[in-house]
N, C-alpha and C positions, 0 to 999 in steps of 0.2 A: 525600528527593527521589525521584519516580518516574523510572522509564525509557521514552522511547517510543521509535519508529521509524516513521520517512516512511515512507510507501508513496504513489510514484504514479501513476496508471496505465500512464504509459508501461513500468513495472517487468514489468506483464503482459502487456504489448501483444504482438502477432505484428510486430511493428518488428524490424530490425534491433539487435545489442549494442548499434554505435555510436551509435545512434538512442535509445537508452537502455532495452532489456530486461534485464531478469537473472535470466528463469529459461528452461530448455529451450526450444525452438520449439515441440514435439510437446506440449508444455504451455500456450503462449499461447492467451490470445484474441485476438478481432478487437476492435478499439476498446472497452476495459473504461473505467468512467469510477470518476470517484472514490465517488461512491452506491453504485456496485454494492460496490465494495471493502469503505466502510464497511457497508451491510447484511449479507453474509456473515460479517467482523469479530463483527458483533455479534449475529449468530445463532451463534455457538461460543463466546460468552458472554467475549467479551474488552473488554476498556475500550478506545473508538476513539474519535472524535471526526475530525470534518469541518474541515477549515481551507480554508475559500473564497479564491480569488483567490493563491492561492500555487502559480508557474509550475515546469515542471523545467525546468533550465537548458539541454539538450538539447533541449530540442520547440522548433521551428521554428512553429509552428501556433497565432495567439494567441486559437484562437476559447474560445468560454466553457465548451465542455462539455472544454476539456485545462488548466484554468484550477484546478484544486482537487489538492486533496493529503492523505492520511488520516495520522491518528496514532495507532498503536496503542501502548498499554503491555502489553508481554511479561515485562519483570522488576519489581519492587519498590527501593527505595532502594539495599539493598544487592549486587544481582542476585542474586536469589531469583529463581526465576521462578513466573510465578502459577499459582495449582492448576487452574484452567483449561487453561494454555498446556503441552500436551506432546505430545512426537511418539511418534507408534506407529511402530516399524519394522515 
């Protein structure tokens, strides 16, 4: 069985925590959509995959371009992680 993990834009977004980001401010963007997520994804040669019409449960906002959500796979069956996916410190 593979492993993946949601990403959606609100994750990147310059929004508020409670709004639903999860990474630094001095790190977001302004309005990322889920395309851009996925094209990035898969220019660093990671397996992603686009899931249209699936909302995050936080966005107030039900227009079509906050309407999508990416899936990435970073580990394998047994969390392995893929020869692709590693962090430089």
């Amino acid at each position: 069985m593979d492993r993946f993990i949601c990403i959606y834009p609100a994750y990147l977004s310059n929004k508020t925590i409670a709004e639903g980001r999860r990474i630094p401010i001095s790190e977001a963007v302004e309005n990322p959509t889920a395309t851009e997520i996925q094209d990035v994804c898969s220019e660093v040669g990671l397996n992603v995959f686009l899931e249209k019409n699936k909302m995050y449960s936080r966005e107030w906002n039900h227009d079509v371009q906050y309407r999508d959500r990416v899936r990435v796979q970073l580990k394998t069956g047994r969390w392995r992680p893929l020869p692709s996916c590693h962090v430089s410190q």
